[in-house]
Backbone as CSV, one residue per row, in Angstrom:
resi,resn,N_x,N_y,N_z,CA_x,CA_y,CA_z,C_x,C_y,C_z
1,UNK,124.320,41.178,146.476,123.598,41.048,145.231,123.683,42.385,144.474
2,UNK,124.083,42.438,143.020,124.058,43.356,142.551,122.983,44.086,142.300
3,UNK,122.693,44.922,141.649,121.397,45.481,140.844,121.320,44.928,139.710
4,UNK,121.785,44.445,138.966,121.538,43.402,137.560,120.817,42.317,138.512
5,UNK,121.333,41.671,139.450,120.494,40.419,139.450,118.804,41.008,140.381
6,UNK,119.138,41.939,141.223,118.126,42.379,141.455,116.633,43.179,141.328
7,UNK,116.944,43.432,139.554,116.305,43.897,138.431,115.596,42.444,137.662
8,UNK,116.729,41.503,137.910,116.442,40.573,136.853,115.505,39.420,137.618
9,UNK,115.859,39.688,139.281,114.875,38.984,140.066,112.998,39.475,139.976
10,UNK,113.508,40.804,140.307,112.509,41.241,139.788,111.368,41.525,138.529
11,UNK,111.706,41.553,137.552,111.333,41.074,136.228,110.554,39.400,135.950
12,UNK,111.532,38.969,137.155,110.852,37.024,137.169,109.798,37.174,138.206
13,UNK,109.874,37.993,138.880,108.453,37.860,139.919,107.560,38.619,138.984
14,UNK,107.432,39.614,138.645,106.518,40.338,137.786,105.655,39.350,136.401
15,UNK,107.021,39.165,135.754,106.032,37.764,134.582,105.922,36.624,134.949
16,UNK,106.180,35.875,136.478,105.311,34.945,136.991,103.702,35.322,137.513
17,UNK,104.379,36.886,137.979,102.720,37.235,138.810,101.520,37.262,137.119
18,UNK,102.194,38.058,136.309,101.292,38.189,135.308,101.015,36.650,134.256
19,UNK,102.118,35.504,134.796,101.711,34.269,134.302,100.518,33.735,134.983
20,UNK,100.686,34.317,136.410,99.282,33.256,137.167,98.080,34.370,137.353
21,UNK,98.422,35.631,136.802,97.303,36.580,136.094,96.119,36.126,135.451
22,UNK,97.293,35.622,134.148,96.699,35.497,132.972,96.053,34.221,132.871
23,UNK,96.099,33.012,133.589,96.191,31.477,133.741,94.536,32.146,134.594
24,UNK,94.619,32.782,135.449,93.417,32.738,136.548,92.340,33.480,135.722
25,UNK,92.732,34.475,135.583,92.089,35.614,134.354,91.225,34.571,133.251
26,UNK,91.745,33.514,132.639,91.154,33.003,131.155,89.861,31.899,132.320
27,UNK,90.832,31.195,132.975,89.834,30.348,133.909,88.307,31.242,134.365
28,UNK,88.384,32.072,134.985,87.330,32.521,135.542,86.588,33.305,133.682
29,UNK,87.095,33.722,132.902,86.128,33.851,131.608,85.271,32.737,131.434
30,UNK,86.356,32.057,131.551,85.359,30.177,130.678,84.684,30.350,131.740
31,UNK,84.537,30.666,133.059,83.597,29.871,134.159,82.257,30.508,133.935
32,UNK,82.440,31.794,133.680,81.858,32.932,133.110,80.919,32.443,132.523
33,UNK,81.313,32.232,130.919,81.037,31.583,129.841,79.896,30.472,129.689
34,UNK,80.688,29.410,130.909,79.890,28.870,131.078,78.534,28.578,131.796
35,UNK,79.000,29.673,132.660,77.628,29.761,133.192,76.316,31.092,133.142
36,UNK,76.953,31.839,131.551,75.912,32.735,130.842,75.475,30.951,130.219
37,UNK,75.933,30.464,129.306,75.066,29.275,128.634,74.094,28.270,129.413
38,UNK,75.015,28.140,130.626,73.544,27.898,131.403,72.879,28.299,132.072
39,UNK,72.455,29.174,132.548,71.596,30.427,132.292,70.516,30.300,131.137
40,UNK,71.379,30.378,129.775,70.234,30.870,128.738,69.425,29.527,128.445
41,UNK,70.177,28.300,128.795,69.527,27.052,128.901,68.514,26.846,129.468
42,UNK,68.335,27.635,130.898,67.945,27.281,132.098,66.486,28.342,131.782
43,UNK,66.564,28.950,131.216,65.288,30.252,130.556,64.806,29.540,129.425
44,UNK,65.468,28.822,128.358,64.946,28.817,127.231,63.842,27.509,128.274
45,UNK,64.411,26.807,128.553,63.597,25.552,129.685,62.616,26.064,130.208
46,UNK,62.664,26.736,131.151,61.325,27.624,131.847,60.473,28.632,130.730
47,UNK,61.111,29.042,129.552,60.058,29.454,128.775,59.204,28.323,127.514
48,UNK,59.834,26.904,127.611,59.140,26.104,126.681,57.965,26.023,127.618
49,UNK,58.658,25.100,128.712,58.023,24.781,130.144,56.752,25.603,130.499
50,UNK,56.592,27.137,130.547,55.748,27.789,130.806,54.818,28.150,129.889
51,UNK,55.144,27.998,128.909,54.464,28.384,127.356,53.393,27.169,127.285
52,UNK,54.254,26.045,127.933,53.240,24.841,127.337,52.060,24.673,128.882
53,UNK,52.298,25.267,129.792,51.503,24.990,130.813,50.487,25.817,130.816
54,UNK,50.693,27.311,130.044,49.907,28.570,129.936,49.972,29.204,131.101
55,UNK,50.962,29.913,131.487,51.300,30.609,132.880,51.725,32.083,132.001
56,UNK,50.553,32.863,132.718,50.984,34.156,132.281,52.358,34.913,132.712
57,UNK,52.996,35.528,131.858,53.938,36.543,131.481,55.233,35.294,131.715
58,UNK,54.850,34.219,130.797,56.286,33.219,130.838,57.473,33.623,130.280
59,UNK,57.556,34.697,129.358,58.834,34.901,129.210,59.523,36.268,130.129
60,UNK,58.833,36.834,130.476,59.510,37.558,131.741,59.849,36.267,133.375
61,UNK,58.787,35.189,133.824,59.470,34.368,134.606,60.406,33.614,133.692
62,UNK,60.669,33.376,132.871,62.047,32.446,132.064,63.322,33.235,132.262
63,UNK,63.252,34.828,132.332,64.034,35.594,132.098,64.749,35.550,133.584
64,UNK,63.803,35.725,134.071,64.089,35.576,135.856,65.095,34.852,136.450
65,UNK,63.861,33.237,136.016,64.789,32.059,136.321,66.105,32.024,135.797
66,UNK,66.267,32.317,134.479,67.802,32.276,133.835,68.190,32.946,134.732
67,UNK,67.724,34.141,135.324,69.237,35.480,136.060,69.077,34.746,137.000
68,UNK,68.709,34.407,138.183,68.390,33.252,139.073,69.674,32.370,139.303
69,UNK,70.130,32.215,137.628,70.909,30.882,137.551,71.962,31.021,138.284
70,UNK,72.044,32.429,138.788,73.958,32.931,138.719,74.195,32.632,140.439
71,UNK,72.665,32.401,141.224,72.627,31.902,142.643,72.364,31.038,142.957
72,UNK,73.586,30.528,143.550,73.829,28.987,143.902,73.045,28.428,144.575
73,UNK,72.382,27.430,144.848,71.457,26.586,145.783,70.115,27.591,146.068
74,UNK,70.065,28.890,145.963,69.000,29.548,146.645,68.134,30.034,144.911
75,UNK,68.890,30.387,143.922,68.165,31.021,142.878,67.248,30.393,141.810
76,UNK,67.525,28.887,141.734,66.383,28.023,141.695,64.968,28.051,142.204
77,UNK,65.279,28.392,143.270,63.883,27.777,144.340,63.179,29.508,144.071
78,UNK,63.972,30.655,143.970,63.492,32.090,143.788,63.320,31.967,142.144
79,UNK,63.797,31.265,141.573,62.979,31.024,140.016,61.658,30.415,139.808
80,UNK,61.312,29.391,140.892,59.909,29.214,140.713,59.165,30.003,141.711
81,UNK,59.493,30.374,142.390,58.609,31.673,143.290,57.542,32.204,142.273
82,UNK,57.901,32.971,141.619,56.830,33.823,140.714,56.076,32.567,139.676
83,UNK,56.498,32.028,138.849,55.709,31.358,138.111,54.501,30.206,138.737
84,UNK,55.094,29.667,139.767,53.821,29.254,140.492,53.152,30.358,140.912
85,UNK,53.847,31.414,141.581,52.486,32.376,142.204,51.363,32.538,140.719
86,UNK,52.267,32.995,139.918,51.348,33.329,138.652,50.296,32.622,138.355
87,UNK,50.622,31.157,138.215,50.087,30.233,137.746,48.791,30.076,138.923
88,UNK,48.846,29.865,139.994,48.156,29.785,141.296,46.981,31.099,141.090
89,UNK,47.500,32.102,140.824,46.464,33.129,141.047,45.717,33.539,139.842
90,UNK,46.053,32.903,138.838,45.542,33.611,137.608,44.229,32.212,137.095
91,UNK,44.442,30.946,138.193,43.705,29.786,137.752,42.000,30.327,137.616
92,UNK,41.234,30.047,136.908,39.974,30.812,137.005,39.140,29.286,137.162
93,UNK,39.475,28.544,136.812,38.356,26.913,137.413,39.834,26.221,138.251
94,UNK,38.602,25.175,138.578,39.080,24.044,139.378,40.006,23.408,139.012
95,UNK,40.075,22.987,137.437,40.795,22.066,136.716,42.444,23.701,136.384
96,UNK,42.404,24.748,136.150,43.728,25.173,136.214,44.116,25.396,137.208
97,UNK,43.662,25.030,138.586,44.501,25.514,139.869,45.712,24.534,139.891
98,UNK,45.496,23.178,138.564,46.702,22.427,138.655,47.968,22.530,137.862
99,UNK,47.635,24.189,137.481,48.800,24.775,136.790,49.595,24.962,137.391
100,UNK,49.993,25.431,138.792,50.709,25.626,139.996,51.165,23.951,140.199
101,UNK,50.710,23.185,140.375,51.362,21.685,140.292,52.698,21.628,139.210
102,UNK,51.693,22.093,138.436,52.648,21.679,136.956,53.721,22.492,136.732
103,UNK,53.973,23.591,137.414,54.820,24.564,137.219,55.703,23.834,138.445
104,UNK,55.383,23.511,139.721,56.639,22.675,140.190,56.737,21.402,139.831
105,UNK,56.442,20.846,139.761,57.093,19.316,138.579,57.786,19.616,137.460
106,UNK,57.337,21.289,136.602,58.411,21.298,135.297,60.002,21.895,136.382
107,UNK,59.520,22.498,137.477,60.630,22.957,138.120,61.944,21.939,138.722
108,UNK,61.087,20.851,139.188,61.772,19.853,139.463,62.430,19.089,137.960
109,UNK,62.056,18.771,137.013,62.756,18.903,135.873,63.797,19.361,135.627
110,UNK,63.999,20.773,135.850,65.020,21.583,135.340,66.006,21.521,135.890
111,UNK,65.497,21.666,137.352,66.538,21.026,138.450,67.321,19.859,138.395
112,UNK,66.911,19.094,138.125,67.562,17.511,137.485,68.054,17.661,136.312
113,UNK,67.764,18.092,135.629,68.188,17.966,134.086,69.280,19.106,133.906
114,UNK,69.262,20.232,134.648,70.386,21.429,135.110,71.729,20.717,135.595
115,UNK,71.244,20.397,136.725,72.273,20.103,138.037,73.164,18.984,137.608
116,UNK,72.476,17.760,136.884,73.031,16.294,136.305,73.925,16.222,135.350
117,UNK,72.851,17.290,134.265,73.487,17.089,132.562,73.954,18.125,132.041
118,UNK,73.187,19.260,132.474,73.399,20.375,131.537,74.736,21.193,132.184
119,UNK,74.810,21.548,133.569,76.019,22.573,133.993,76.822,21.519,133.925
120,UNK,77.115,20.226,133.967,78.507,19.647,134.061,78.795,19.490,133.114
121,UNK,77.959,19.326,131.716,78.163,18.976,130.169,78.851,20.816,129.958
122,UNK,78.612,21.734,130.374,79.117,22.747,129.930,80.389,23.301,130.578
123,UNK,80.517,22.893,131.533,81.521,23.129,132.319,82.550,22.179,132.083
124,UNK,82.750,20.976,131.283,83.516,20.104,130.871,83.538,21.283,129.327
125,UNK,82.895,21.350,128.553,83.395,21.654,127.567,84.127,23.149,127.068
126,UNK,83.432,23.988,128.558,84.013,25.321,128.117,85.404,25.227,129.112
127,UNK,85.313,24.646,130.357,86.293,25.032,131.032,87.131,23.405,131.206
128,UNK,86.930,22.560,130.206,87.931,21.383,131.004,87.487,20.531,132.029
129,UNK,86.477,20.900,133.136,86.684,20.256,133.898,85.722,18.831,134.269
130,UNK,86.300,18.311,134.681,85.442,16.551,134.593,84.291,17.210,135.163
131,UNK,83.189,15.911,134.179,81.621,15.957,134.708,81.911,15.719,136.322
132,UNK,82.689,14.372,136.536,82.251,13.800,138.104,82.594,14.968,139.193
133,UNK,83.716,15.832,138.608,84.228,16.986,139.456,83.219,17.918,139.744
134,UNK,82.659,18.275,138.676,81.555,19.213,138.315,80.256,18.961,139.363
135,UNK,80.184,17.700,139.408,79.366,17.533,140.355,79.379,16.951,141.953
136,UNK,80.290,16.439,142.387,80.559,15.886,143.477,81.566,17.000,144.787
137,UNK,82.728,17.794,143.687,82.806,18.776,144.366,81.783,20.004,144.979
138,UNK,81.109,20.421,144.688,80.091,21.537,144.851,79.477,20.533,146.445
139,UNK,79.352,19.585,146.152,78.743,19.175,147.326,79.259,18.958,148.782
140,UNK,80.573,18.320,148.451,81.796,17.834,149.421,82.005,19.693,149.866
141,UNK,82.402,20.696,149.055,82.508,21.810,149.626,81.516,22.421,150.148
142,UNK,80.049,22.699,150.129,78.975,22.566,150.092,79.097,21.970,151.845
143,UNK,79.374,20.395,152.473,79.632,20.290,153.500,80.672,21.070,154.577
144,UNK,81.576,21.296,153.523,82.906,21.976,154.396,82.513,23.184,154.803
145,UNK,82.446,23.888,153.622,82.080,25.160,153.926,80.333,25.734,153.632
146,UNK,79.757,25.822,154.448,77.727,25.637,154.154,77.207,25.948,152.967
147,UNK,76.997,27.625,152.955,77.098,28.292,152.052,78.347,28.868,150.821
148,UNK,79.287,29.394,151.532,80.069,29.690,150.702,81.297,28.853,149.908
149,UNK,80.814,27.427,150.322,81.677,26.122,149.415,81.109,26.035,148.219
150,UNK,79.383,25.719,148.185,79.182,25.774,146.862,79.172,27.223,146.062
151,UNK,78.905,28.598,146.537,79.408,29.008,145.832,80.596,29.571,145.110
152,UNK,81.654,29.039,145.984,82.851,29.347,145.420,83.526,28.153,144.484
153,UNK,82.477,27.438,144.496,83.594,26.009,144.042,83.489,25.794,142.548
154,UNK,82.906,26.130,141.935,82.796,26.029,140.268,83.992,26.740,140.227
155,UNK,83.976,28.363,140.592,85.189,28.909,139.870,86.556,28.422,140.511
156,UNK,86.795,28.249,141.379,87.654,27.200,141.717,88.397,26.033,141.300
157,UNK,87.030,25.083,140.918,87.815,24.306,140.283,88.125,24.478,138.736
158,UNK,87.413,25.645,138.304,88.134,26.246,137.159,89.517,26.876,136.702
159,UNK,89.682,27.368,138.065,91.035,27.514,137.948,92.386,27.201,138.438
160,UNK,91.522,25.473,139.268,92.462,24.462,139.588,92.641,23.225,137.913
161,UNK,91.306,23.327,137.738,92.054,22.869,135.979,92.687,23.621,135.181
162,UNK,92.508,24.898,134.998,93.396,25.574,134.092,95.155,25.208,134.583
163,UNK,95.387,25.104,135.683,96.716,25.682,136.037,97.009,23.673,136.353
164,UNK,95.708,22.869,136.147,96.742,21.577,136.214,97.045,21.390,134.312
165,UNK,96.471,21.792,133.675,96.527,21.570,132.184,97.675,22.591,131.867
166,UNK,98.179,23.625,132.785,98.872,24.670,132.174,100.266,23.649,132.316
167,UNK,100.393,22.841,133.740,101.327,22.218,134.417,102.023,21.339,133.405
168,UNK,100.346,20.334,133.023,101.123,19.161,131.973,101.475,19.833,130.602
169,UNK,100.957,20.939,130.305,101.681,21.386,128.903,103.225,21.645,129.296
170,UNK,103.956,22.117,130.323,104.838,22.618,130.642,106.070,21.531,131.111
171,UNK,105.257,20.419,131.567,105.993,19.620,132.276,106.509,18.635,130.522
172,UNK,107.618,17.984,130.804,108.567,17.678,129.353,108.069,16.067,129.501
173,UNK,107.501,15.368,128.329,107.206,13.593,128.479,108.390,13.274,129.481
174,UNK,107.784,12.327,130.184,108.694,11.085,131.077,108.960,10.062,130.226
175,UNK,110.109,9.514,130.254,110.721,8.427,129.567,110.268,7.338,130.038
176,UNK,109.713,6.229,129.783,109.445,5.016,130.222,110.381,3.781,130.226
């Protein structure tokens, strides 16, 4: 092999590596992306939520819960940690000790209305990828692997859709 072709081999490994760079690189932004928006979803929720129950310092727990958002299966349940405590200790009669109720029932809310509608509606629109994916994978990996399936699997399958959409742009119509 000469050095022309071995320059020129080289040059094709380099702008393939920086093709599946750049393909992985945009995927994990959108995943990003999408999951600062839900996040700020997931706060603006816990601060209507808390505002309307009267739980002191609700927009510092909203703030929480949003950063919360970025931990998978565990940062939920550490998002209502404080706002029930709050709610629980600050009750001064009988009738607000059922502010602590109400703060997990709006929790269970969010949880449903998060997990169902809101991260798969955003994750379809920033990153491509199907609602049913959005939700059925996290779980199936979730079995495979305990902990670290669901949290690796959003960005994952973010950048198993980027690179199947990169495929069909690339791949030429089939003739029928």
């Amino acid at each position: 092999m000469s050095k022309r072709q071995t320059r020129r081999r080289a040059s094709n490994v380099i702008m393939r590596f920086r093709d599946h760079a750049r393909v992985t690189g945009t995927a994990i932004k959108n995943w990003f992306f999408a999951q600062l928006l839900d996040s700020a979803a997931v706060a603006l929720l816990w601060l209507i939520g808390l505002w309307i129950i009267g739980v002191p310092w609700a927009p510092f727990w909203a703030l929480l819960g949003g950063l919360f958002q970025f931990v998978p299966n565990y940062g939920p349940i550490l998002g209502v940690l404080g706002p029930a405590a709050a709610a629980f200790f600050s009750a001064n009669t009988e009738d607000e000790m059922y502010k602590a109720v109400y703060v997990l029932i709006l929790y269970a809310i969010i949880v449903v209305v998060d997990g169902l509608l809101l991260q798969p509606y955003l994750m379809r629109r920033t990153v491509k990828i199907p609602i049913w994916a959005s939700i059925f994978i996290p779980i199936i990996m979730g079995f495979i692997i305990p902990f670290w399936g669901v949290l690796i699997s959003p960005p994952l399958l973010a950048i198993f859709y980027s690179y199947r959409s990169r495929n069909r742009a690339l791949d030429p119509p089939r003739p029928s």
